[in-house]
C-alpha positions in Angstrom: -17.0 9.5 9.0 -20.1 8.6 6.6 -18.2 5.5 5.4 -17.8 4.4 9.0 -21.5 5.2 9.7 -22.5 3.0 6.6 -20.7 0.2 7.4 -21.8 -0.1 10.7 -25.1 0.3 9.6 -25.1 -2.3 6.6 -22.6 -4.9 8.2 -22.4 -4.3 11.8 -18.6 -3.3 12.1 -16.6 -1.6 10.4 -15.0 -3.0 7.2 -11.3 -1.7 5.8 -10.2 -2.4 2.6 -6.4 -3.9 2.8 -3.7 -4.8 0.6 -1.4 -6.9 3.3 1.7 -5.2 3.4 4.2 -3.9 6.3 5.4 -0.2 5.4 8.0 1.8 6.2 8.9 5.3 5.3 12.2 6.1 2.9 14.2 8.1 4.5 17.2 9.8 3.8 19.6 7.2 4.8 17.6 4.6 2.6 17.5 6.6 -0.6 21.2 7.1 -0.1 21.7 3.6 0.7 19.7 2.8 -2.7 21.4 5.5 -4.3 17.7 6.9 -4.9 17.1 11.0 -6.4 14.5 11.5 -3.3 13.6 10.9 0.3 9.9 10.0 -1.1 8.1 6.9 -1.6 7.7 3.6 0.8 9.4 0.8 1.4 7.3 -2.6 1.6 9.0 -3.9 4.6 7.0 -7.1 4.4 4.4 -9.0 2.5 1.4 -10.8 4.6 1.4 -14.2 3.5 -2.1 -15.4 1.4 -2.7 -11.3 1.1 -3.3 -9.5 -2.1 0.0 -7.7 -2.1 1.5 -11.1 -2.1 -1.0 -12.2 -5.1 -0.4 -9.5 -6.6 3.6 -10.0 -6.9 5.1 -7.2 -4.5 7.9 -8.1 -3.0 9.7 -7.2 0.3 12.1 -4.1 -0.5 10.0 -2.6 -3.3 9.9 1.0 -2.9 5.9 2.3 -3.5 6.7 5.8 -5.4 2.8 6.2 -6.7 -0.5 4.7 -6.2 -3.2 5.4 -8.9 -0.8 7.7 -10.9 -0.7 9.7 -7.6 2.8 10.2 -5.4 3.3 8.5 -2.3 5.5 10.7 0.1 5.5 8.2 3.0 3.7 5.2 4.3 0.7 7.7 6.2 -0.2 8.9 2.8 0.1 5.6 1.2 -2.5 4.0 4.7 -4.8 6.8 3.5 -4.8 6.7 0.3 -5.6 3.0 0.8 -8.1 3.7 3.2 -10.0 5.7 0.8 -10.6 3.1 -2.0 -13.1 0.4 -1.8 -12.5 -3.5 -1.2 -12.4 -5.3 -4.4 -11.4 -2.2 -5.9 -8.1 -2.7 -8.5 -5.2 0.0 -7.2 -2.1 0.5 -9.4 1.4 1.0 -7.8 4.4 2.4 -9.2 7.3 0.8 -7.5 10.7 0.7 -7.7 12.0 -3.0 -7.4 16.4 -2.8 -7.7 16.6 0.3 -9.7 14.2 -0.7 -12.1 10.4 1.1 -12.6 7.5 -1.0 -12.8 3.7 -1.2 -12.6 1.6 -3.7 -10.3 -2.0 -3.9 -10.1 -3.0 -4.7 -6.7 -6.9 -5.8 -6.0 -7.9 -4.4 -2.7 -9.0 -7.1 -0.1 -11.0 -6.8 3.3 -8.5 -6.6 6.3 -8.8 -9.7 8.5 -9.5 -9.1 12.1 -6.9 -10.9 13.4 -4.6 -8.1 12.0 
């Protein structure tokens, strides 16, 4: 509540960082569809074009399994955990891209007010 305060205080509106990507939870039928070990994680069910997610290299179908070296159990953890850094702040992802585990620095953006 704070942040919000300060934000409309110094800028007038409230500003959210962003990364630009369409989520969706894993659920049971997708991990056993992607012959995954768990129901956990997210799936990027999109990229915004021109967003940092898309500068970054995620790709549509990467499965988010930790942001910051911290587990993402579904995509409402992964909005918060989001929500809680600061634009222009580097976030690292764990992901899983076709079976294979890598690591993708992502630089948090402001999110456009059109979206």
């Amino acid at each position: 509540m704070n942040s919000i305060l300060n934000d409309l205080k110094q800028n007038g509106k409230v500003i959210r960082p962003w990364i630009g990507i369409q989520m969706q939870d894993v659920t049971p039928e997708i991990a056993a569809y992607l012959a995954l070990n768990s129901a956990k994680g997210v799936v990027v069910a999109g990229v915004i074009p021109d967003s940092p997610a898309q500068t970054a290299g995620l790709r549509q179908g990467d499965i988010i399994l930790q942001m910051d070296k911290k587990d993402v159990p579904n995509a409402d953890a992964l909005a918060g955990q989001i929500a809680a850094t600061k634009i222009g702040q580097n976030v690292g992802f764990t992901i899983n891209r076709e079976g294979k585990i890598m690591y993708i620095t992502v630089k948090t953006g402001e999110k456009p007010a059109n979206l």
